[in-house]
N, C-alpha and C positions, 0 to 999 in steps of 0.2 A: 333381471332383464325384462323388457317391456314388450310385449309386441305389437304389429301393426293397430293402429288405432282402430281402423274400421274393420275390425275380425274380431276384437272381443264380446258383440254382441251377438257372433252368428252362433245358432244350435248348433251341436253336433248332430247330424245324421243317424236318426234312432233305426237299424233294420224290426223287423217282425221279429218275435220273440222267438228265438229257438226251442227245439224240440224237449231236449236236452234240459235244458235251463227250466224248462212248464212243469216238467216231470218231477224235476229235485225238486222245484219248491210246492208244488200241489199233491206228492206223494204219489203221481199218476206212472202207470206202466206202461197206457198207447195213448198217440197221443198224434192229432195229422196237424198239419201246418197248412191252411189258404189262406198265408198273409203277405206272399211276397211275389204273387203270381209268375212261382216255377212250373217249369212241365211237372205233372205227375206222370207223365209215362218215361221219367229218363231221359235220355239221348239214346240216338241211334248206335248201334252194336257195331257198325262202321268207325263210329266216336271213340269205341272202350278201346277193338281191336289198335286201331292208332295210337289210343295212349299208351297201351301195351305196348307196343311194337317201339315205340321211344325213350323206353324206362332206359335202354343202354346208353344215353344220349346227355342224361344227366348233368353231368361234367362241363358238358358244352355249351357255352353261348348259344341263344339262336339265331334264327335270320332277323339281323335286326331291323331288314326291310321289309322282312315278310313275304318275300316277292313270291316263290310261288303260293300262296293263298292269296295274294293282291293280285297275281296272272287268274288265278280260278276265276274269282267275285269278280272282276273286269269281263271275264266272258261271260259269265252268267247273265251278266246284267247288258250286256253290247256296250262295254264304254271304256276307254282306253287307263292301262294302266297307273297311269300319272292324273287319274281323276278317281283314287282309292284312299282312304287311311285307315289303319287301324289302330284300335287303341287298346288298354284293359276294360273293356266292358265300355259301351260309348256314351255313359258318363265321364270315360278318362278324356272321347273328343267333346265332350262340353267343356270341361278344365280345359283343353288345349284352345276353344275358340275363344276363351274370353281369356286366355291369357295373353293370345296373337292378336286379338282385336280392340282393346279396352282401354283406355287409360283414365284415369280420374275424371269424373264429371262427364264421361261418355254418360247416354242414357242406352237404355233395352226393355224391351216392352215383352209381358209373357200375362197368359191368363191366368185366372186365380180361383180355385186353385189348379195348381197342376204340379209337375215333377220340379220337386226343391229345390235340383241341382244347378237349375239355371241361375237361380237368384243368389244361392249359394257363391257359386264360382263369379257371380259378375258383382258381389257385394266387394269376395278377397280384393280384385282387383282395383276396385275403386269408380266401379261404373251406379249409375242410379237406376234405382229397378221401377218400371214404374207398371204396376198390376193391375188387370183389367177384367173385373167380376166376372165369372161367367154367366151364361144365360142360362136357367134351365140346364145346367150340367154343361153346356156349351160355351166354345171358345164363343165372344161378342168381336166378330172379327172385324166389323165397322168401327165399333170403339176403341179396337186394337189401331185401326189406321188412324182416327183421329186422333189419336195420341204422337203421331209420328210429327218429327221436328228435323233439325237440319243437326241435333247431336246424337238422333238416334244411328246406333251401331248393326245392333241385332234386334230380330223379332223372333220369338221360341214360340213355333207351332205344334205341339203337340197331339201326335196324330193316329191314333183313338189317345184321346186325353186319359193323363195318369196321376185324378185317383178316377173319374168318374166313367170313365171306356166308352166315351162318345165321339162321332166320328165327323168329322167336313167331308162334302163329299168332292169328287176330283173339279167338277165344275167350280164348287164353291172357292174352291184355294187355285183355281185358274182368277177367279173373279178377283180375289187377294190379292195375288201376286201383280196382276196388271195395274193397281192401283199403287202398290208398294216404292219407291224413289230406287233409283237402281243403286243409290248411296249405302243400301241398307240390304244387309246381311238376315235372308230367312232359314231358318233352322226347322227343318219335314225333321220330328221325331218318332221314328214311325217301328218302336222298339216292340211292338204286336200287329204291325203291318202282317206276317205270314197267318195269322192267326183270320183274316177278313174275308166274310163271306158275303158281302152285300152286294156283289157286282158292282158298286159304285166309288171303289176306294180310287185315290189317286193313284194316278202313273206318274209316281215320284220322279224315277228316272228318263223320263219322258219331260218334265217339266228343270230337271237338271240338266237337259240337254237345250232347253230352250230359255232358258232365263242363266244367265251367269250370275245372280247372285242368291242362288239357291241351293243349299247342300240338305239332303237327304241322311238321316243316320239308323243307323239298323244294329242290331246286337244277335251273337248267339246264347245269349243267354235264356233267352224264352223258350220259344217253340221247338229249338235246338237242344235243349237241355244242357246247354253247358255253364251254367252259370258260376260254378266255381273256379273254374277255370279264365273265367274276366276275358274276354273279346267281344268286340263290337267293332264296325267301321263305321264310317261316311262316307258318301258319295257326293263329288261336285264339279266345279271348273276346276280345270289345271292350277290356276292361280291363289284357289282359296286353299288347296288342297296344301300347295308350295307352302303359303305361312302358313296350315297348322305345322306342316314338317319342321319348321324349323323353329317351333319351340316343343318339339316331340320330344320325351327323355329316351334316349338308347336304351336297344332290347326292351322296351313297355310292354311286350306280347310273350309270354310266354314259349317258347318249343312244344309243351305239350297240347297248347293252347291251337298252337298254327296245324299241327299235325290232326286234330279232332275237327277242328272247325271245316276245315280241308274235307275229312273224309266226310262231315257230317251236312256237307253242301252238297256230296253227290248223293246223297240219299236220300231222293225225293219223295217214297213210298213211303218212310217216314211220316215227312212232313205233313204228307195228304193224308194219311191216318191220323194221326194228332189234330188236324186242322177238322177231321169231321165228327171225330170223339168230343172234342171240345165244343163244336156248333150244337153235340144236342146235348152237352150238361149243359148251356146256358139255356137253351128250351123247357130243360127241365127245371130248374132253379126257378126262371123264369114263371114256370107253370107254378111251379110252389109258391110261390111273392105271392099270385095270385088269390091264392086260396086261403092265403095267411092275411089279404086283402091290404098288403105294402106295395107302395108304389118303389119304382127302380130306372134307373136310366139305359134307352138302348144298351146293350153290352157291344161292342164291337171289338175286343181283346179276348184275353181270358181271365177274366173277373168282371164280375157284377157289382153297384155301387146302388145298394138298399137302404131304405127310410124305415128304421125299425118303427119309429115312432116315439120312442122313449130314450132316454139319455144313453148316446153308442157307447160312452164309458163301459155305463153298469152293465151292458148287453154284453158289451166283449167279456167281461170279468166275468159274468153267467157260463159266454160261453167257454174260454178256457179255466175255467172250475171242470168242465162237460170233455176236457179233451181236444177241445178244437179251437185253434189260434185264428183269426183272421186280422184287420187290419182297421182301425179305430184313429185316428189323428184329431186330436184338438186344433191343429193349423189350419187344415180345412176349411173353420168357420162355418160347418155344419155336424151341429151337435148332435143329429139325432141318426148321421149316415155312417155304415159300415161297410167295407169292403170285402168282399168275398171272392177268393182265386178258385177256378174251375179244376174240380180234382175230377178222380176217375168217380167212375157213377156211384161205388160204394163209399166212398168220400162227401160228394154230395148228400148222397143221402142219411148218411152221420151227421153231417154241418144242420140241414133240417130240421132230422129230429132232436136235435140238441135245441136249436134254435128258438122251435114251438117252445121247450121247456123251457129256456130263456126266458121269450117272452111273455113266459106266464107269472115269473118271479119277481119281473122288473114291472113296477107300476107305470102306466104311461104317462101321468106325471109328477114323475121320482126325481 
């Protein structure tokens, strides 16, 4: 049996290398992971007791609407019901917009590099992806418009960009969007939005409410800690929201999923803890780049995206020989840049001192 033609040349989706897996094969006993930019501090205790509180639940379907965590996130955010979705993690509503949006010989435009899944899922379907280099770590978002034609579908904003966590600020994607054809579908990915401390980020939902062809997407998988549990939503008009629903697959959200995300929205104290632990391990990180005399791109997530200077390959292989996993892609099309996720401060400072030794082993140019 054969399958679709235009799918046999896509990669499969490599995550970060487990913990697990570094250990058996390097003989190592500890060993941290900053390759997948998870919280290190968990999820909220609001999160556990919920999952706990649902273990008797098992057996049962869940709400295949989700409705009350889609009634929460609606108020949270001031926006009606029927302008929510969720998904498993909101990669699942990227597969869901290009499967409602797309047909053969559609075009979509995304910067390069950035998050896979866009290209991925708009390859399956039969759309042309057409990539537009970033600047200096940054989206090129004039070269993103001039690209734009009468079959472009979607344009994939990603917002702090993922790999390199740089950010547009809300003026700059108010300038975008006014220029954008109201024919075409923009995509706020804004899966480290809680994470921004710049005072300058956009008012997503703010420009969701003013432009009908704009959906904002947001995940708990970050700052929320709930990543194993796969939930993420979007936000948009009534109407963009209607077609992803109706190529939604029943129950896509877990029960235990709905119940943590749920408690894990009202715990704010949380969030603003996490949100300020994180602002100063990128200060510090930040401070060490300096002194190691590596350049680095604003951070505006939680991860940093570093110019070791020498081949990222043999840096990462340095460093998990040392224990410590971070994040290396040859897709990139930047050989010499590695990604590093924001752990707690004793974490950072393990990544560091690994890292100096790294650097000393790897010739700069090896």
């Amino acid at each position: 049996m054969q399958p679709k033609k235009n799918i046999v040349h896509l990669p499969v989706y490599k995550p970060g290398k487990p913990m697990e897996e570094v250990k058996r094969e390097l003989g190592l006993t500890e060993v941290i992971k900053l390759a997948s930019n998870e919280n290190p501090f968990g999820c909220s205790p609001k999160a556990k007791e919920a999952i706990i509180a649902h273990v008797d639940q098992t057996s049962i379907y869940p709400d295949g609407g989700a409705v009350d965590l889609t009634n929460a996130v609606a108020a949270h955010f001031g926006v009606e019901a029927n302008q929510v979705i969720f998904g498993a993690g909101s990669d699942e509503i990227i597969l869901m917009l290009a499967r409602a949006y797309f047909v053969p010989g559609d075009e979509t435009i995304m910067a390069s590099p950035t998050f896979p899944q866009y290209k991925h899922n708009a390859e399956i379907e039969g759309a042309v992806c057409i990539e537009v280099p970033c600047i200096d770590g940054y989206h090129d978002l004039q070269g993103m418009l001039d690209k734009v034609s009468e079959r472009t579908k979607i344009i994939w904003l990603c917002n702090p960009n993922n790999p390199t966590g740089t950010m547009h600020s809300h003026q700059e994607v108010v300038d975008f969007l006014n220029k954008v054809p109201s024919h075409v579908l923009v995509v706020l990915d804004e899966a480290y939005a809680e994470y921004n401390v710049s005072g300058q980020y956009p008012d997503s939902i703010g420009l969701v409410k003013q432009y009908k062809n704009v959906i904002t997407l947001r995940t708990f998988s970050k700052i929320y800690g709930l990543a194993t549990l796969r939930i993420g939503y979007g936000i948009g008009h009534p109407e963009v929201i209607k077609s992803i629903n109706q190529v939604r697959e029943p129950f896509n959200t877990t029960g235990f999923a709905q119940k943590a995300a749920l408690a894990a929205l009202q715990d704010e104290q949380f969030i603003a803890d996490c949100r300020e632990t994180n602002a100063r391990g990128i200060k510090y990180l930040s401070a060490q780049f300096d002194e190691l005399k590596l350049s680095y791109y604003p951070a505006h997530g939680n991860f940093v995206m570093v110019d070791v200077e020498r081949p990222g390959g043999l840096v990462f292989e340095a460093l998990l020989r040392k224990g410590v996993i971070v994040r290396h892609d040859p897709g990139w099309g930047m050989p010499t840049m590695l990604r590093v996720t924001v752990g707690s401060q004793e974490q950072n400072e393990k990544f560091i001192g690994a890292l100096q030794s790294a650097l000393k082993e790897v010739a700069v140019n090896a």
